[in-house]
C-alpha positions in Angstrom: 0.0 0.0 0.0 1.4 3.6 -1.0 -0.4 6.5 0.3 0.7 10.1 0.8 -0.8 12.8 2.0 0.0 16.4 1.0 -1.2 19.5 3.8 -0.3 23.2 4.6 2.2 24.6 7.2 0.2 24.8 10.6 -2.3 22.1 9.9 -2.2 18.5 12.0 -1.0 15.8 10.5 -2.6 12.7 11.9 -1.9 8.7 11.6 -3.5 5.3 11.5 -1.1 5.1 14.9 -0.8 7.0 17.9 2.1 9.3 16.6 0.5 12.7 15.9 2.9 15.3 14.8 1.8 19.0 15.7 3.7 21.5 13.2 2.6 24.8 14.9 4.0 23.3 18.5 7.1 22.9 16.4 6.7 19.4 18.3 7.4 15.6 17.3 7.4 12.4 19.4 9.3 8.9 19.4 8.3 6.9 16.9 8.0 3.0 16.9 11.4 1.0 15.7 9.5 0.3 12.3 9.3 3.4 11.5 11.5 5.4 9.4 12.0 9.0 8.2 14.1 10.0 5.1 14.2 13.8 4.8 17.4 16.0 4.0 17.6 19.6 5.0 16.2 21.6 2.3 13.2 19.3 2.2 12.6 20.5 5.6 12.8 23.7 5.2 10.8 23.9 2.1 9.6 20.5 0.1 8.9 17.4 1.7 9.7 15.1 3.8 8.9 11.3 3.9 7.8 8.8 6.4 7.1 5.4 5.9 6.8 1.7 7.8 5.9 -1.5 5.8 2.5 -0.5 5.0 2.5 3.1 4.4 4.3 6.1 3.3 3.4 9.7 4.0 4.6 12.7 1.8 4.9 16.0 3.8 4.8 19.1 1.5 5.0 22.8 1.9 6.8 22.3 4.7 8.2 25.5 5.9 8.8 25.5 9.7 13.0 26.4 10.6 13.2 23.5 12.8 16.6 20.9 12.5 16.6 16.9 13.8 18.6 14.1 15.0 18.1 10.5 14.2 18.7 7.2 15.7 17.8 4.1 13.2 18.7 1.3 15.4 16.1 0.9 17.5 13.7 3.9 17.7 13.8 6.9 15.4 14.1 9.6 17.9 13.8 13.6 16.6 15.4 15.9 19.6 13.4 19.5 18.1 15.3 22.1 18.1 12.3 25.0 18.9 11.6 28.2 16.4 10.1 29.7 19.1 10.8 33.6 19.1 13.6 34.2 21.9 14.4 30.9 22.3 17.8 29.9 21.1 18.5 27.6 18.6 20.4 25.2 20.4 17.9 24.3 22.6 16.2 21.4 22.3 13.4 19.0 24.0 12.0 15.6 23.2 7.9 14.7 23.3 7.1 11.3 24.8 4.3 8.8 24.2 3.5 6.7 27.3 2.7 3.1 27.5 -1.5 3.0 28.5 0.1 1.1 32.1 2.2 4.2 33.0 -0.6 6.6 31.9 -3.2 4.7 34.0 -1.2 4.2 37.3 2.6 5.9 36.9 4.1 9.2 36.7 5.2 10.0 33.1 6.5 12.9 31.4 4.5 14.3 28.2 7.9 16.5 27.3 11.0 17.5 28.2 13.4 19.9 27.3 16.7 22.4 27.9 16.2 25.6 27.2 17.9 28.5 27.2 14.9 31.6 26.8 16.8 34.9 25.6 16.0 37.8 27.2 12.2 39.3 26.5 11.3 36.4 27.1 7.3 36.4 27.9 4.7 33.6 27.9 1.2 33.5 28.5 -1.2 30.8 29.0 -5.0 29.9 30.0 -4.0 26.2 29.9 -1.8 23.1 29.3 -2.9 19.9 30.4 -0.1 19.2 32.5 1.9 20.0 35.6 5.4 21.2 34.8 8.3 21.0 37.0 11.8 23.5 35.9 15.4 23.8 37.4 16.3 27.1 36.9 20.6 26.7 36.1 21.2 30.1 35.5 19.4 33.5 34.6 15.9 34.8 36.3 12.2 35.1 35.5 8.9 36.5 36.6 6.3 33.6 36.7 2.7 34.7 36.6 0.5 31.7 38.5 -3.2 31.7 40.9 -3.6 35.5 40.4 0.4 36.2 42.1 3.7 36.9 41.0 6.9 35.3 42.0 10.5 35.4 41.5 12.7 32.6 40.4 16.3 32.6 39.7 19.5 30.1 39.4 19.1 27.6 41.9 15.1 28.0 42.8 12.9 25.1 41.3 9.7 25.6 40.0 6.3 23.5 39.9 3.5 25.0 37.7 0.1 23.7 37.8 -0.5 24.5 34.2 -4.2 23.8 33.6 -4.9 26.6 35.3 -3.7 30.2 33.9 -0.2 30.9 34.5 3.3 32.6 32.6 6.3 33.8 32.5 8.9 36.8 31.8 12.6 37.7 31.7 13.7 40.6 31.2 17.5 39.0 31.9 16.6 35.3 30.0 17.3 31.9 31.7 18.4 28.4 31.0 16.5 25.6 32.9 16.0 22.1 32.2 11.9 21.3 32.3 9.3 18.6 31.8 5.9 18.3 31.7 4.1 15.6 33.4 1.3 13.8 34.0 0.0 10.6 35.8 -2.5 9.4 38.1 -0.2 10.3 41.1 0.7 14.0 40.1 -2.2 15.8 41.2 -2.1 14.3 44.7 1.9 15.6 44.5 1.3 18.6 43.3 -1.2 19.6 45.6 1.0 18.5 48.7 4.1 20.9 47.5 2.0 23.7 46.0 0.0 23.9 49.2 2.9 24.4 51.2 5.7 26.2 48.8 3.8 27.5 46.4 5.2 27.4 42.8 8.9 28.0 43.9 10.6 26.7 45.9 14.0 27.7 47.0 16.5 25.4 46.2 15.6 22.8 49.0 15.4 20.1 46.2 17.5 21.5 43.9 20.2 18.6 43.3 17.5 16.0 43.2 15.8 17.4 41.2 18.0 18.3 38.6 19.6 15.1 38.2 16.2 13.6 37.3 15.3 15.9 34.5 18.7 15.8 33.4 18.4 11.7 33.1 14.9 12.2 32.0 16.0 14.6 29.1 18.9 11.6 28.4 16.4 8.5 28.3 13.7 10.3 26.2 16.8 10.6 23.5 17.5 6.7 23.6 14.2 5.2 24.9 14.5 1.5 25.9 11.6 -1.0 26.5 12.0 -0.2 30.3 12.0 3.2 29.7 8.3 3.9 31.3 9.0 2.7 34.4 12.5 4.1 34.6 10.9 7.6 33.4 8.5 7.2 36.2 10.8 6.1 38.9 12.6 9.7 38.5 9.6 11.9 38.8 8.6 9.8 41.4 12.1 10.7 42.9 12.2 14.5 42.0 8.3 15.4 43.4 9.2 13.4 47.0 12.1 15.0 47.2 10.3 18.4 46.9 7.8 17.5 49.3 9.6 16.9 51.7 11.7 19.6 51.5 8.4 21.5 51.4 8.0 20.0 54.8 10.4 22.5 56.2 7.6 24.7 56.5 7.3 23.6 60.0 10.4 26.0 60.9 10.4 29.2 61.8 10.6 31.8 59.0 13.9 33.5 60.0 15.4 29.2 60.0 14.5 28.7 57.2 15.5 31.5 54.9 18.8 30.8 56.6 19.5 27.2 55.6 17.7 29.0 51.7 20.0 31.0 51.5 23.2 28.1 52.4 21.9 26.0 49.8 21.2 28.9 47.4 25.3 29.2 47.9 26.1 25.8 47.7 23.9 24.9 44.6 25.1 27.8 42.7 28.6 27.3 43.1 29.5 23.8 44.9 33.2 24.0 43.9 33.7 27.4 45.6 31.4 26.3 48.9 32.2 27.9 51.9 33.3 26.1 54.8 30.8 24.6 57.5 31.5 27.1 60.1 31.5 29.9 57.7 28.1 28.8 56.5 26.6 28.6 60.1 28.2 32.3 60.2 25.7 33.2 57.3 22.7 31.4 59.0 23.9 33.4 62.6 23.9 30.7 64.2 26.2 28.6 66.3 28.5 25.7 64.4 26.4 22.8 66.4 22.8 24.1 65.9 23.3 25.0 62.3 24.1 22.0 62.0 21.7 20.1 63.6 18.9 22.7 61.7 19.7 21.6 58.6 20.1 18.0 58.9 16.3 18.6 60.4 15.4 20.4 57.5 16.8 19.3 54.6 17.2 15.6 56.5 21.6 15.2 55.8 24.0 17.1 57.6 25.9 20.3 55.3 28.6 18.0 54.7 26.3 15.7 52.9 24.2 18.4 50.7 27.5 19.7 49.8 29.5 16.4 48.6 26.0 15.5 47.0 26.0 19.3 44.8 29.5 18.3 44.1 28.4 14.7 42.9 25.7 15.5 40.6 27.7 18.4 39.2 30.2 15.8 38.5 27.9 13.3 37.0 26.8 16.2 34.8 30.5 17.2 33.4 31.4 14.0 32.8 27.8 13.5 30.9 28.2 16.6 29.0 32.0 17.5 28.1 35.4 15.9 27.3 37.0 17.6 30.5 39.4 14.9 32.0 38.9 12.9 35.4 41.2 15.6 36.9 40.0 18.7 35.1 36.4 17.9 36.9 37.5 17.1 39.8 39.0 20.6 40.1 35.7 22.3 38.6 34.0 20.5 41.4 36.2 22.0 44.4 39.0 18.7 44.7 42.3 20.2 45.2 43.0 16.5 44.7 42.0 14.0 41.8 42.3 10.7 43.8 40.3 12.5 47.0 37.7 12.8 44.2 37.7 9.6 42.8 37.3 8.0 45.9 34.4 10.1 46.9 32.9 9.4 44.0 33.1 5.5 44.2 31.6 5.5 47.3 28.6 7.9 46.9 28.2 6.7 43.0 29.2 3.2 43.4 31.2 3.6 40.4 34.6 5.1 39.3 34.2 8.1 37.0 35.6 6.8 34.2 33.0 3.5 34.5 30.2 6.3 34.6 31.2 8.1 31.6 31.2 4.9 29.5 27.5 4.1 31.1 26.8 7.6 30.0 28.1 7.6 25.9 26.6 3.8 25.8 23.1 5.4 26.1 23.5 7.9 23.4 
């Protein structure tokens, strides 16, 4: 069977499977591994482009949209969209996900994620998105615009929006965060618990968690595997209990914790320039023992923890993300010393660095 279809820019383009493409979202999602797509440049950016399985093939024309594409042909063809979206740069890029129906009936799951770096101007407005959407903000600052408020986020702070309500956002500066949208059976019952008690930022209380799981989310949506539900799941599941319970820190008194904020703020921000313990209870005013005793109520490790975990995930991250050597990252993460680093490492990560950064190009 041959069939193509021909359609105008901004019109949906819909399938005998459940695979929808939605040009004016500048959107795509993961396709099954007998599908393939043969398109060169210039046919995206003004003929066609072709996608066919054993039974059909569909012709895209007029296709105008400035949008660029990675492929994987082993297993799954995978596009990672790089957004036209005004003020949002190029190199930016997110991945759509379609669910199994068992995670959408009883999991967590994420509907997209992304990494984004908005320019500044910045502004976004919405009435609705039918999902929740969780953000890591890694550097920059925004206004965000949710339940009739305003608030202020900036580098460090993590964000939960309940979108299908009316919300935005605005920079004046611009920002880069990491982001996903989610969904699931258990994510209002989350939602409401962190929201209730944080409201929609929350100052960097989770913020390691938290970005480690969008930043393995954003990884496993490029190279999805047939466990990948469940793993996808098993991070948001991770992320949204640890915000809750750092939301839990409520229970202290307002002058405690903006302290212990504003230590973590400092850590998460910069863990390779951290101050010392007794010069971070000298930011909190308080004495050496009761700061630290505070925050290991609060945050539920001692300083010494939070700050080797900051300096961990960081880790994790360079060695993800660059060609820096062992010894080069162990400096960027505050080790004067590259087998003081290693050994931490094994023992928090239960793996050498170099074992992790082979884990870590394997999956791409």
């Amino acid at each position: 069977m041959d069939m193509r279809l021909a359609f105008q820019p901004d019109q949906e383009l819909s399938y005998p499977a459940p695979f929808p493409l939605h040009f004016h979202q500048y959107t795509a999602v993961r396709h099954p591994s007998d599908i393939q797509m043969f398109c060169t440049r210039s046919a995206c950016s003004s003929e066609k482009a072709i996608f066919s399985n054993k039974n059909a093939v569909y012709s895209i024309e007029s296709w105008t949209l400035p949008w660029y594409y990675q492929f994987d042909f082993q297993t799954r063809l995978v596009i990672a969209m790089h957004s036209a979206e005004p003020l949002v740069a190029p190199e930016s890029t997110y991945y759509n996900h379609v669910s199994g129906q068992l995670a959408q009936t009883y999991f967590l799951y994420p509907v997209c994620a992304g990494d984004f770096i908005y320019q500044p101007g910045y502004s976004l407005t919405r009435a609705s998105f039918d999902s929740w959407l969780l953000e890591v903000i890694l550097s920059g600052s925004l206004e965000i615009q949710a339940d009739g408020a305003i608030y202020q986020a900036q580098a460090g702070d993590t964000v939960l929006l309940d979108c299908h309500r009316p919300h935005g956002y605005h920079s004046d500066q611009g920002w880069h965060a990491l982001w996903v949208h989610f969904d699931g059976a258990p994510a209002a019952g989350y939602a409401s618990l962190i929201l209730s008690q944080s409201g929609p930022v929350l100052h960097s209380t989770a913020f390691t968690d938290v970005r480690y799981a969008l930043q393995s989310i954003h990884e496993r949506l490029a190279k999805p595997t047939s466990d990948s539900d469940a793993r996808l799941a098993l991070l948001l599941t991770k992320a949204l209990t640890s915000l809750a319970s750092s939301a839990s820190a409520a229970n202290f008194r307002d002058e405690q914790r903006t302290a212990i904020e504003a230590v973590i703020t400092r850590i998460n921000q910069a863990p390779e320039q951290a101050p010392s313990i007794s010069e971070m209870a000298r930011m909190a005013s308080m004495s050496e023992y009761y700061f630290i005793r505070v925050f290991r109520q609060m945050i539920g490790v001692t300083p010494r923890q939070y700050l080797i975990a900051a300096r961990m995930n960081q880790a994790r991250y360079l060695l993800a993300t660059t060609s820096l050597t062992v010894s080069e990252i162990a400096q960027r993460v505050g080790y004067a010393s590259e087998s003081m680093f290693c050994q931490t490492f094994k023992k928090t990560q239960h793996i050498t660095p170099s074992e992790y950064r082979t884990d870590r190009e394997e999956l791409k």
